[in-house]
N, C-alpha and C positions, 0 to 999 in steps of 0.2 A: 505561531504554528506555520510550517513551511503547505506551499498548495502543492496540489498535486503535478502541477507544471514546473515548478522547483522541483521535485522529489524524482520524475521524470528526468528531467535535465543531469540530476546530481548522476542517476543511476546511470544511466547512457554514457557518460562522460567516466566513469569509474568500473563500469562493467561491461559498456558494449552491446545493450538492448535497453529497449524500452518499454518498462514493464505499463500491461493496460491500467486502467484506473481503476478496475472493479479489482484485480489482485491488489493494489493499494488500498482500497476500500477493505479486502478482505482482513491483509494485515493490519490493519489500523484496528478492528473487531478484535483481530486474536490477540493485539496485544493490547485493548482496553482504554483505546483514544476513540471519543467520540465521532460517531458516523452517521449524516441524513442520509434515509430511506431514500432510492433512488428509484423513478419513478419507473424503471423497469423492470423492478424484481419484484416479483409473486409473493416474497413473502418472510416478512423479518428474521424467520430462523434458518431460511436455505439461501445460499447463495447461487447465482446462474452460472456462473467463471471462477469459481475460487483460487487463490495464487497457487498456482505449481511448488511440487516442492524444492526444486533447482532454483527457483527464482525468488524464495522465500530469506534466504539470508542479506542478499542486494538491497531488498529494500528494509530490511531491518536497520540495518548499514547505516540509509540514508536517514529513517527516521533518530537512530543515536547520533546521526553527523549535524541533523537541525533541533536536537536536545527534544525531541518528541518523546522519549523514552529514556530511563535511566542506564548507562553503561553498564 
């Protein structure tokens, strides 16, 4: 499984920003790849920063480009 400093780097390089980690974290939730509770969030069902939805394909992108998801 690629980190989140890979998945950063890929997107940047392919898209031109650098998505934060809680929108990685978030997409990782919607698409049903395991994620530790991070010690700043209130509370497993809400997230604080959810990914945008312009930013939400990019890193989809990167998770099919590191085989985290199936095409």
């Amino acid at each position: 499984m690629a980190s989140y400093d890979e998945i950063k780097d890929y997107v940047y390089e392919k898209y031109g920003f650098v998505p934060k980690s809680c929108w990685i974290a978030d997409m990782k939730d919607a698409c049903g790849i395991p994620v530790r509770m991070s010690a700043q969030r209130k509370s497993p069902e809400q997230r604080n920063y959810p990914c945008p939805q312009g930013k939400r394909q990019a890193i989809e992108d990167a998770f099919r480009h590191f085989h985290m998801i199936d095409e």
